[in-house]
C-alpha positions as CSV (number, residue, x, y, z in Angstrom):
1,X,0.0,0.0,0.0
2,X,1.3,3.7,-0.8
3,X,1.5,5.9,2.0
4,X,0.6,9.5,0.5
5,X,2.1,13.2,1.9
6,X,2.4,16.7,0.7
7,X,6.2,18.1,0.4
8,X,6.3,22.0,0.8
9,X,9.2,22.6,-1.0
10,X,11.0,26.1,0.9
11,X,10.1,25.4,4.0
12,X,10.5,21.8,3.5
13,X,7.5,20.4,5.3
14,X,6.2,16.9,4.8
15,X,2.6,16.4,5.7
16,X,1.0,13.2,5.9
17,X,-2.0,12.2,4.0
18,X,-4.7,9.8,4.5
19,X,-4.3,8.9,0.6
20,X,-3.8,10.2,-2.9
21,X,-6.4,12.4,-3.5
22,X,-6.8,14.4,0.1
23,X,-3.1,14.9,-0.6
24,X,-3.6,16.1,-3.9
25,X,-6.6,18.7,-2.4
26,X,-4.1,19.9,0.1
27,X,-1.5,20.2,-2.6
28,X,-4.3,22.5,-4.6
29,X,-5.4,24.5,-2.2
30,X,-2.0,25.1,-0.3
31,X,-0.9,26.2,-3.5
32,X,-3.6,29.4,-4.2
33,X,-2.8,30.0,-0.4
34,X,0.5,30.5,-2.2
35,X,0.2,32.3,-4.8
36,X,-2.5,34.6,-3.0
37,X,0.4,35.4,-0.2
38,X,2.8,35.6,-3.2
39,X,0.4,38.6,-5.0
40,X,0.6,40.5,-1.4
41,X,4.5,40.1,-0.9
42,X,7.7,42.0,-2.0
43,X,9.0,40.4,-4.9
44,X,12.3,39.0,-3.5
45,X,9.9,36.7,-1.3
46,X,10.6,33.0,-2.3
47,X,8.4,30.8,-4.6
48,X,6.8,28.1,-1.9
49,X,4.9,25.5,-4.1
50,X,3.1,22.0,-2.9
51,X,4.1,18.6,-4.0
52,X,2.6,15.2,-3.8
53,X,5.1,12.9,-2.9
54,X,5.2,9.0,-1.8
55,X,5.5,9.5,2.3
56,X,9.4,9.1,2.8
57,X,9.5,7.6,6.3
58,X,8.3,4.4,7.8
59,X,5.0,3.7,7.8
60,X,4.1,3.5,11.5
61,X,5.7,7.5,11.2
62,X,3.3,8.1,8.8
63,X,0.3,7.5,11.1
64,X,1.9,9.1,13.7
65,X,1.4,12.1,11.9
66,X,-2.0,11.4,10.2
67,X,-3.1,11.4,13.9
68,X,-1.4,14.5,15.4
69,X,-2.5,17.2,12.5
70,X,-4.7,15.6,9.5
71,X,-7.7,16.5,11.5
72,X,-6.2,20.5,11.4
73,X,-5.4,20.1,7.4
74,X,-9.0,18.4,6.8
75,X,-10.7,21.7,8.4
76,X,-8.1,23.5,5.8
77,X,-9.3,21.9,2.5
78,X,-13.1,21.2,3.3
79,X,-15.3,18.4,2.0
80,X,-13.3,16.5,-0.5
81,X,-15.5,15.9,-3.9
82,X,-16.5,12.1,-4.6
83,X,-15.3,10.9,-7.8
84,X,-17.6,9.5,-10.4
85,X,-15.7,5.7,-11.5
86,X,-17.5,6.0,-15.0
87,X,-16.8,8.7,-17.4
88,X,-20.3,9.6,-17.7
89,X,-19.2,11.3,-21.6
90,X,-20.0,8.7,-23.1
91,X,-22.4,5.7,-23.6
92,X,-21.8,2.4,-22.3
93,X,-22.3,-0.5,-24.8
94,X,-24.4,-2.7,-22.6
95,X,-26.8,0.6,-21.7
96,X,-30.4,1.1,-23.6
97,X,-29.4,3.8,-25.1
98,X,-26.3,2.4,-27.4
99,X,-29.0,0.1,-29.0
């Protein structure tokens, strides 16, 4: 099983993640935090930027982590939208409708 986390490259903070896609959210929205911040700074202020990486450490670290601060990052991102499995652009063969 891959263990998921977000790398903020500058400061060089790893933050676990409960799996692909929450780490991918946090990586989104960490990064228009960002830029936001960025648009309100000098310009020699550093690029910070948000990475989804494989977690890096042992495992038993990784929930460790997951317990002491995913709760704070979860309130940070918000709801997380479900993905639809089927790509609902097209028709399915087996459907009425292909007939």
């Amino acid at each position: 099983m891959t263990l998921y986390a977000v790398h903020i490259q500058g400061p060089d903070d790893i933050i676990a993640a409960p799996g692909e896609r929450e780490a991918q959210t946090l990586a989104k929205k960490l990064n228009a935090f960002f830029m936001e911040t960025l648009k309100q700074s000098t310009p020699a202020t550093p690029m910070i930027e948000a990475v989804v990486i494989k977690w890096p450490y042992a495992p038993t670290a990784h929930a460790e982590e997951l317990a002491k601060d995913w709760a704070d990052h979860a309130k940070f991102i918000g709801p997380i939208e479900p993905v639809d499995e089927r790509d609902t652009r097209t028709i399915d063969m087996f459907s009425e409708q292909a007939s």
